[in-house]
C-alpha positions, 0 to 999 in steps of 0.5 A, a space after each residue: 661082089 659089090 660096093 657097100 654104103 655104111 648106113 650109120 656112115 653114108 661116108 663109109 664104103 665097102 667094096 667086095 670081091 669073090 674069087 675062086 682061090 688064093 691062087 687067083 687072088 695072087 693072080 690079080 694082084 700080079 699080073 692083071 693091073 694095067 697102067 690105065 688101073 693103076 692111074 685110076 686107083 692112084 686118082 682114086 687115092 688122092 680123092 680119100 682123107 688120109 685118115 680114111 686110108 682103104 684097109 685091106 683084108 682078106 676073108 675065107 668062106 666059112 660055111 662047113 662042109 658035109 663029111 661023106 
């Protein structure tokens, strides 16, 4: 988890977070924001160059596992 500067574009940014599962993703994104988050991310918004729009993506761990 964190907040990521592109060092070949000090411009860029990544932000990061980890959770347990989808379910808790799903979780997150239904029932956790309040209103005060969603004037914060909407102000947040109007600060971004429409060209730069935020892409969302959504990563899987990748490490193998050890067979019993």
């Amino acid at each position: 988890m964190g907040q990521f500067r592109d060092v070949e574009d000090p411009e860029s940014f990544l932000e990061a977070f980890t959770v347990a599962n989808w379910t808790e993703h799903l979780r997150q994104h239904l029932e956790r924001g309040t209103a005060m988050d969603r004037d914060a991310e909407e102000g947040a918004r109007r600060l971004i160059a429409p060209r730069t729009a935020p892409r969302v993506r959504h990563l899987l761990w990748a490490a193998r596992t050890r067979k019993s």
